[in-house]
C-alpha atoms as a printed R data frame, in Angstrom:
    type eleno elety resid chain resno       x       y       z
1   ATOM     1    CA   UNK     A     1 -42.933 -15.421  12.652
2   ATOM     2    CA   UNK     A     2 -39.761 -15.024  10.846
3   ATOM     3    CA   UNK     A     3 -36.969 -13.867  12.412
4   ATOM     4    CA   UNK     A     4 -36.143 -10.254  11.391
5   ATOM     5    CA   UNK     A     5 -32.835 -10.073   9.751
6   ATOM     6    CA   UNK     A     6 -30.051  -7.647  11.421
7   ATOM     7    CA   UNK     A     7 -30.355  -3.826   9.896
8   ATOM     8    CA   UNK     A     8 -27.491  -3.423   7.499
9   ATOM     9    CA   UNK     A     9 -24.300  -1.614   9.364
10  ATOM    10    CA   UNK     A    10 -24.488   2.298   8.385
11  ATOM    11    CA   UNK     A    11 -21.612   3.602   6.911
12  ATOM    12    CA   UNK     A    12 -20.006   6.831   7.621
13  ATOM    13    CA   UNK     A    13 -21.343   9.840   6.064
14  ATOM    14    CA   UNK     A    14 -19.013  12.410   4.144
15  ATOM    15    CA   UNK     A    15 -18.632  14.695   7.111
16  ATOM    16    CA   UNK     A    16 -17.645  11.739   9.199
17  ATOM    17    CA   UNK     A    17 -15.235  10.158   7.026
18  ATOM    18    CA   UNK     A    18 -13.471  14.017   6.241
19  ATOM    19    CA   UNK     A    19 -13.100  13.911  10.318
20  ATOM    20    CA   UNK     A    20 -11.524  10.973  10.944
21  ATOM    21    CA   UNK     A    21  -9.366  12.046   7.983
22  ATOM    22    CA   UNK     A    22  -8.322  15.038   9.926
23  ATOM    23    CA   UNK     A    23  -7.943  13.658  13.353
24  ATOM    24    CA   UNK     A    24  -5.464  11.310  11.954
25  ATOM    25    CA   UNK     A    25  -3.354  13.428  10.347
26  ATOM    26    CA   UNK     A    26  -3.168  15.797  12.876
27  ATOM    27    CA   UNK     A    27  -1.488  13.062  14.766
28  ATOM    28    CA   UNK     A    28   0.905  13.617  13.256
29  ATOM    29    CA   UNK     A    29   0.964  16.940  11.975
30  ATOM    30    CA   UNK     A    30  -0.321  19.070  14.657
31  ATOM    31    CA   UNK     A    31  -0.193  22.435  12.631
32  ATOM    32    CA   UNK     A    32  -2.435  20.663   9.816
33  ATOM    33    CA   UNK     A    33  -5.586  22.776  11.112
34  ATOM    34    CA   UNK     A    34  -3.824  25.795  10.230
35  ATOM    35    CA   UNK     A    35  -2.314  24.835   7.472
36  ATOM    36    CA   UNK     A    36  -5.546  24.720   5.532
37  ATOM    37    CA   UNK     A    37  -7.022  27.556   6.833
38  ATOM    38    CA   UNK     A    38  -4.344  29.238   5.132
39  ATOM    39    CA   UNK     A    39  -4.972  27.851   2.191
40  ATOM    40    CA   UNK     A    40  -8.772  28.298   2.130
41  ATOM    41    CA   UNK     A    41  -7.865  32.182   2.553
42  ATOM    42    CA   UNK     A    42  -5.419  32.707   0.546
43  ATOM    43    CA   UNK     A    43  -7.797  30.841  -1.827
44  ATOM    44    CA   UNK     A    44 -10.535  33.614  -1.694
45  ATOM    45    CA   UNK     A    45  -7.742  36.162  -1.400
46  ATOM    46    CA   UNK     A    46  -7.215  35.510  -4.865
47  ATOM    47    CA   UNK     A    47 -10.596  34.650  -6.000
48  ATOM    48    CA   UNK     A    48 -11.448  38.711  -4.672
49  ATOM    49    CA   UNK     A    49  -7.917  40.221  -6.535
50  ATOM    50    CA   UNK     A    50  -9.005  38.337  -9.638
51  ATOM    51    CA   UNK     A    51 -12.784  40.273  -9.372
52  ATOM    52    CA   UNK     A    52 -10.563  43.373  -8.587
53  ATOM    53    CA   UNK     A    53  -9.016  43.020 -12.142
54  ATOM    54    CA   UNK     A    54 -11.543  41.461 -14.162
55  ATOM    55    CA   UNK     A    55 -15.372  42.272 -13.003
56  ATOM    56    CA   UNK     A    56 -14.893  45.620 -10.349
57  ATOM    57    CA   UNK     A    57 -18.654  45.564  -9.482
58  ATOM    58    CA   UNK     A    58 -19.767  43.918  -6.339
59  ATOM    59    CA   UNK     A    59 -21.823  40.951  -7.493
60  ATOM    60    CA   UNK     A    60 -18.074  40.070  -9.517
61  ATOM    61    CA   UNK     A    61 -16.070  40.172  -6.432
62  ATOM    62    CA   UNK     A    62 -18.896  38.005  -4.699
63  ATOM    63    CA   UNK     A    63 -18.892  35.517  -7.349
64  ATOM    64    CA   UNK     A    64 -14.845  35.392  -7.955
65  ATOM    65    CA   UNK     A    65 -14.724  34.703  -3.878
66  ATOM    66    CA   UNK     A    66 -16.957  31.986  -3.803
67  ATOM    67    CA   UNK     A    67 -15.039  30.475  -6.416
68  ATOM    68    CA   UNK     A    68 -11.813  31.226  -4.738
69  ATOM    69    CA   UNK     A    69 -12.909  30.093  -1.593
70  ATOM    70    CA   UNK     A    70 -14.329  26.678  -3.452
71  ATOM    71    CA   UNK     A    71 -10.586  26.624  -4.845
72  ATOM    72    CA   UNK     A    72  -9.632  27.009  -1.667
73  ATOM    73    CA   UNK     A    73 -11.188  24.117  -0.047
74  ATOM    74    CA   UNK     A    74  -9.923  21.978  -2.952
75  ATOM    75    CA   UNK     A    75  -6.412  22.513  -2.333
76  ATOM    76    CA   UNK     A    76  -6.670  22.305   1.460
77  ATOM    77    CA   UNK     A    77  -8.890  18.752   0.521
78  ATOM    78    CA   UNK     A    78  -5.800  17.523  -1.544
79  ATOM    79    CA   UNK     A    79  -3.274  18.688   1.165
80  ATOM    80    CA   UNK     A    80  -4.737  16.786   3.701
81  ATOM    81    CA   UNK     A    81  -4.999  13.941   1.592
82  ATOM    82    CA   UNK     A    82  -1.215  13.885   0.910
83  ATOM    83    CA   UNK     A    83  -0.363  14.390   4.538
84  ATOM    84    CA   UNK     A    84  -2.422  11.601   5.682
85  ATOM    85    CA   UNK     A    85  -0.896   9.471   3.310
86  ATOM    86    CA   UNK     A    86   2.090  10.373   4.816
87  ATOM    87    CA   UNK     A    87   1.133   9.901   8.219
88  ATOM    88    CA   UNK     A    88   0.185   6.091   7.492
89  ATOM    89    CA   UNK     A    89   3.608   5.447   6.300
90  ATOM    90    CA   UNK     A    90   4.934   7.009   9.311
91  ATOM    91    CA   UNK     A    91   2.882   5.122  11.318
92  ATOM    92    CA   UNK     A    92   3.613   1.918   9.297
93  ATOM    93    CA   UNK     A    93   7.354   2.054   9.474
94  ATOM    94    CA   UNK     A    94   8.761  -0.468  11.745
95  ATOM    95    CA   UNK     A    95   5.499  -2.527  12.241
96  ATOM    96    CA   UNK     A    96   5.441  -5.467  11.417
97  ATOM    97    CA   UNK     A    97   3.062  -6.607   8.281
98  ATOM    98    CA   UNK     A    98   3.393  -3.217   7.268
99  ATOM    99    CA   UNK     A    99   4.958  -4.642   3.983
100 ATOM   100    CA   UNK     A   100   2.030  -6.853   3.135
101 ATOM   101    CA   UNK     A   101  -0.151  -3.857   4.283
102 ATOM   102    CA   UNK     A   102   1.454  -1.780   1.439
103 ATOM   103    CA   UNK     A   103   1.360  -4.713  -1.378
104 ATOM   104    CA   UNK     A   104  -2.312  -5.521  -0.787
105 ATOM   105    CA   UNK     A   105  -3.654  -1.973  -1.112
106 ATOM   106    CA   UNK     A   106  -1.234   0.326  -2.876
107 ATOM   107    CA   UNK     A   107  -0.214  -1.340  -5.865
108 ATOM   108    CA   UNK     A   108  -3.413  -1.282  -8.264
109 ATOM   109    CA   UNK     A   109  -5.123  -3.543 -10.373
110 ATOM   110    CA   UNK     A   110  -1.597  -4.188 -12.069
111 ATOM   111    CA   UNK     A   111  -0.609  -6.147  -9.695
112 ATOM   112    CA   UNK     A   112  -1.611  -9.229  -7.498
113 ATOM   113    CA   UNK     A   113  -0.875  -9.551  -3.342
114 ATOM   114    CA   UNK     A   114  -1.588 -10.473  -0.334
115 ATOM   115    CA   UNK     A   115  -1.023  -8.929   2.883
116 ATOM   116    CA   UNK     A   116  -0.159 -12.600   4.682
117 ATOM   117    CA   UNK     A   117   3.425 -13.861   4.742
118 ATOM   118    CA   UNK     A   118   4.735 -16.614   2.037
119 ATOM   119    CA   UNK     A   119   7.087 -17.211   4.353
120 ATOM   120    CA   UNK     A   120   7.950 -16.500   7.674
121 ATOM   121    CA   UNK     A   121  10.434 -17.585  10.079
122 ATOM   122    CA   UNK     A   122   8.389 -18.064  13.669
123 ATOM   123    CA   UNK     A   123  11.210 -17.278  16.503
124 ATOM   124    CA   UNK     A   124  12.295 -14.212  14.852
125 ATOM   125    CA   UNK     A   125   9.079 -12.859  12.916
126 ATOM   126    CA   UNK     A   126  11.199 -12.376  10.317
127 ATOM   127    CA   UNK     A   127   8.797 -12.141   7.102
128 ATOM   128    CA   UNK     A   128   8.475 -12.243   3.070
129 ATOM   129    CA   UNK     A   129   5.737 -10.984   1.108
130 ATOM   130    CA   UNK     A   130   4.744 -11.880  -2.530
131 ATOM   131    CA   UNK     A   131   3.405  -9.929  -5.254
132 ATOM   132    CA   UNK     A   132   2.749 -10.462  -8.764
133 ATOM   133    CA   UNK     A   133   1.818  -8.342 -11.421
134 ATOM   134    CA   UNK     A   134   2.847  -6.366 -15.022
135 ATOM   135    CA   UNK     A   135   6.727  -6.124 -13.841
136 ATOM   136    CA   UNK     A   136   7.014  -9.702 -12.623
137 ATOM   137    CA   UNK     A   137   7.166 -11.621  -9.163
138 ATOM   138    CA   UNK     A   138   8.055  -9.238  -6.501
139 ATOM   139    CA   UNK     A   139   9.667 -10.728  -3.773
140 ATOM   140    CA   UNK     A   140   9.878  -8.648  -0.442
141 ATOM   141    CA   UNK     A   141  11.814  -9.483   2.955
142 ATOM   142    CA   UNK     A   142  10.902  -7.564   6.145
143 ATOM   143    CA   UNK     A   143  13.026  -7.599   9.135
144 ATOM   144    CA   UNK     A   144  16.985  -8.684   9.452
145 ATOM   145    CA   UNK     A   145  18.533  -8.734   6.106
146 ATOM   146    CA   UNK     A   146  21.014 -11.614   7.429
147 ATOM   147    CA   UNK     A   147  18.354 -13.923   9.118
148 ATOM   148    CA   UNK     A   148  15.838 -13.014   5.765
149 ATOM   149    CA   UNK     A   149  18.759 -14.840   3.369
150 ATOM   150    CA   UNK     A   150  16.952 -17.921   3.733
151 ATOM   151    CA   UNK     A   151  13.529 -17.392   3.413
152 ATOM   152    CA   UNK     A   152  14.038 -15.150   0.570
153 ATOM   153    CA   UNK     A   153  15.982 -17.627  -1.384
154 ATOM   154    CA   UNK     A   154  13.445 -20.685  -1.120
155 ATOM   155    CA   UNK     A   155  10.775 -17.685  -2.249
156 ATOM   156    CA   UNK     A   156  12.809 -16.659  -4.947
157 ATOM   157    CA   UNK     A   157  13.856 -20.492  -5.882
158 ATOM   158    CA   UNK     A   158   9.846 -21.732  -5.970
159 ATOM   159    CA   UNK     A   159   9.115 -18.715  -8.044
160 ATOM   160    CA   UNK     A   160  11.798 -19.219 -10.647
161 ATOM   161    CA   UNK     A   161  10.552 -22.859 -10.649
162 ATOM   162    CA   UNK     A   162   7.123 -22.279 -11.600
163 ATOM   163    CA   UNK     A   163   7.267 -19.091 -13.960
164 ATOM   164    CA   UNK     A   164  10.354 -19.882 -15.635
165 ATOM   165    CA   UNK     A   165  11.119 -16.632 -17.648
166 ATOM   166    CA   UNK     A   166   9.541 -14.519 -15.497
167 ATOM   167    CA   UNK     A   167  12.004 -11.933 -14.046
168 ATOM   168    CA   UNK     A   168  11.911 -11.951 -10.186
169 ATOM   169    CA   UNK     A   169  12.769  -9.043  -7.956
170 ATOM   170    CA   UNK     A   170  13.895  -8.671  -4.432
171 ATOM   171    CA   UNK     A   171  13.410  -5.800  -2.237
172 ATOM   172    CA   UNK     A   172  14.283  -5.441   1.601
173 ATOM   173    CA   UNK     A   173  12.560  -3.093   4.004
174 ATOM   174    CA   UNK     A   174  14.377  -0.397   5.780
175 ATOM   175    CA   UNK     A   175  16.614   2.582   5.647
176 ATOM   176    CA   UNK     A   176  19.825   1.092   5.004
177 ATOM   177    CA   UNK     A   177  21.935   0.713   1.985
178 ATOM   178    CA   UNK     A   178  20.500  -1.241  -0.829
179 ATOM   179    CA   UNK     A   179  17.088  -1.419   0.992
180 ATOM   180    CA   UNK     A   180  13.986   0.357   0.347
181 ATOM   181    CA   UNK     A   181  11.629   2.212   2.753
182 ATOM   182    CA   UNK     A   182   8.047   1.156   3.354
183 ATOM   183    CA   UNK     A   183   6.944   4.885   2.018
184 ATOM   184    CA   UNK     A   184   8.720   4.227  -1.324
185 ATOM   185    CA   UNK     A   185   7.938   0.455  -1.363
186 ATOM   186    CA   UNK     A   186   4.882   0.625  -3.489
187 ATOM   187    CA   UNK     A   187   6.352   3.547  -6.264
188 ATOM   188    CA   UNK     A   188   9.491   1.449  -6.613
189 ATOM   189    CA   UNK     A   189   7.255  -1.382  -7.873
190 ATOM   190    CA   UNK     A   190   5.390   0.339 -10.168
191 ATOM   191    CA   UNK     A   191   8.277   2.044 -11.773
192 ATOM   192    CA   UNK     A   192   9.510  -1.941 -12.770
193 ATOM   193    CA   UNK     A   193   9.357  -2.220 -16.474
194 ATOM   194    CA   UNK     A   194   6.863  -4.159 -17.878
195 ATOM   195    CA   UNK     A   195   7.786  -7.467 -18.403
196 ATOM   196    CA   UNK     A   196   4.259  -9.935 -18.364
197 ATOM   197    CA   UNK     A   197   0.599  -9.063 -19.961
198 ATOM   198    CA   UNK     A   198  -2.231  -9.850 -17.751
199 ATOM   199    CA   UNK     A   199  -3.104 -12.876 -18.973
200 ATOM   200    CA   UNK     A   200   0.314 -14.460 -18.079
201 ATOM   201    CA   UNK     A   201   0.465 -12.080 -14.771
202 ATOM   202    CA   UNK     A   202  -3.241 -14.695 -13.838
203 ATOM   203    CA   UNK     A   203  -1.359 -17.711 -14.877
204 ATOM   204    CA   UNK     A   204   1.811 -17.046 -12.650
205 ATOM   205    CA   UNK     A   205  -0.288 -16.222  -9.776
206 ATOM   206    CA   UNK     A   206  -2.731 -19.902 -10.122
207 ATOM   207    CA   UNK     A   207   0.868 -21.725 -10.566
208 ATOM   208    CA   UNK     A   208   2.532 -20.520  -7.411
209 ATOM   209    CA   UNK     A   209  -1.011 -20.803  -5.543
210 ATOM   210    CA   UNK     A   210  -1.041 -24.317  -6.552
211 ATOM   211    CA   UNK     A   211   2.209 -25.121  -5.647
212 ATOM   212    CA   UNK     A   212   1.924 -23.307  -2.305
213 ATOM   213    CA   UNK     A   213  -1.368 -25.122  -1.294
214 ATOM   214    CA   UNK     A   214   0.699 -28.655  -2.291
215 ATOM   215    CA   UNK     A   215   3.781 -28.046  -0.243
216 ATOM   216    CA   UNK     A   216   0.757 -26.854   3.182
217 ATOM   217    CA   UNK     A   217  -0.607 -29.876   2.387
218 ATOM   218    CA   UNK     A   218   2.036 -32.525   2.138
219 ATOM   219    CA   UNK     A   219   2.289 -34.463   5.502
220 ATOM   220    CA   UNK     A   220   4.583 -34.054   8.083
221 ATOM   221    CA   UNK     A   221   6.830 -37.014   9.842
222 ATOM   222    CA   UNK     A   222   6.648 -37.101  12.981
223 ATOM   223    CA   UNK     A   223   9.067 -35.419  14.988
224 ATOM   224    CA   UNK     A   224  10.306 -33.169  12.184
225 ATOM   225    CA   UNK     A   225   9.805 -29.301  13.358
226 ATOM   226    CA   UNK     A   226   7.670 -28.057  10.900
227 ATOM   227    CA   UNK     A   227   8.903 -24.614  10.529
228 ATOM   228    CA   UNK     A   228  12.459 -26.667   8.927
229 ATOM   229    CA   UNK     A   229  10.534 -29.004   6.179
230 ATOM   230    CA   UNK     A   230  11.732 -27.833   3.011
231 ATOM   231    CA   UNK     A   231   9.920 -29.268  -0.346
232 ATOM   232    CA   UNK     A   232  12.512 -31.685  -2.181
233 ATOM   233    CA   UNK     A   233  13.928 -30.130  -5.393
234 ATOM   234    CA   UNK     A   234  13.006 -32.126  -8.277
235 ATOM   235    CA   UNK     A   235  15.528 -34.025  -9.986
C-alpha cells in the first residue's frame, strides 16, 4: 500500500491569530487590555446618544448600539494593530538582522530585498543590507558607523558599477545624528523619490545578483583569509 502522505499543517484560526496578536502587544503595553475596552464602550456610548437624538424608540437605541459597539471593536482592532506594530520595532531595535528583517517585509512590492547580509564583516557582526526598488539601490549599514566605512563603500562601489545612473542611498541604523532608527527605516525609504520604473528596478536587481554570485564563486588562493578578498576593479 501506498504510503499515506503527512496531513497538511492547520493554520491558526481567526480567534487564534487575534490572541497571539494581543499577548504580544501586551508585552509591551501592559494597559493594552484596557485600553480597548475603553474604546469598545465609549463606542456604544455613542452608538446609544446617537439613537437618543435620532430614533428615541427602543428598537433605535438597540440598533444604534450594536452599531456603536461594532464601531467600537473596529477601532480597538486598529489600535491594537498599531501598537503591535510598535511593539515589533521595539523589540527589533538593537538586534541584530533586524535591518534585513525590516527590508524584506515592510517595504512592498516597490521594492526588492533580502533579509541576508551583502556584506558582513565576521569578528565584529558588523552588517549591510541591500534593497532595490522605485527610488533606487538602498544601501543600509547596521552596527558601528566607523567599522561599517568599509563594507559600505565596496557595497556602494559594486552598485554604482553595475547600474550606472542609478542613484544609490546610504542609511545607518541607530539613534544618533545622521542615522536613522529601525522604526522609521522602512517610511524613510518609501518617501525616496522615484527615480527607476519597474522594469529597470528587475534589471538592476539580475545585474548585481549576477555579479554577486561571480565574485562567491571565484576561487580562493590558498592562504588568503577569505573574509579580506576583494574583487579587482576593472581597468
Amino acid at each position: 500500500m501506498a504510503a499515506r502522505s503527512a496531513p497538511a499543517e492547520k493554520r491558526p484560526g481567526f480567534f487564534s491569530q487575534i490572541k497571539s496578536l494581543f499577548t504580544f502587544t501586551r508585552e509591551a503595553f501592559p494597559w493594552l487590555g484596557w485600553l480597548l475596552i475603553a474604546i469598545i464602550v465609549v463606542g456604544v456610548a455613542l452608538g446609544v446618544v446617537a439613537g437618543f437624538l435620532l430614533q428615541p424608540v427602543w428598537w433605535g437605541i438597540l440598533l444604534w448600539a450594536i452599531t456603536g459597539l461594532m464601531v467600537g471593536a473596529l477601532g480597538a482592532m486598529i489600535t491594537m494593530t498599531q501598537l503591535s506594530t510598535r511593539a515589533m520595532y521595539r523589540k527589533l531595535d538593537g538586534m541584530p538582522g533586524a535591518s534585513g528583517h525590516v527590508l524584506a517585509n515592510m517595504l512592498g512590492r516597490s521594492w526588492r530585498a533580502d533579509d541576508m547580509p551583502v556584506g558582513i564583516n565576521p569578528k565584529t557582526q558588523e552588517a549591510v543590507y541591500r534593497a532595490v526598488g522605485k527610488g533606487g539601490i538602498v544601501i543600509v549599514g547596521e552596527g558601528s558607523r566607523g567599522r561599517l566605512t568599509r563594507l559600505m563603500r565596496d557595497e556602494r562601489m559594486k552598485a554604482q558599477r553595475v547600474a550606472q545612473g542609478v542613484p544609490v542611498h546610504e542609511f545607518y541604523i541607530g539613534h544618533g545624528e545622521g542615522e536613522v532608527s529601525i522604526d522609521r527605516l522602512s517610511k524613510t525609504i518609501k518617501s525616496l523619490p522615484k527615480a527607476i520604473d519597474r522594469a529597470t528596478m528587475g534589471a538592476v536587481v539580475q545585474r548585481i545578483e549576477s555579479v554577486s554570485q561571480s565574485l562567491a564563486s571565484l576561487p580562493i588562493p590558498k592562504g588568503i583569509d577569505p573574509t579580506k578578498v576583494r574583487a579587482q576593479r576593472p581597468r
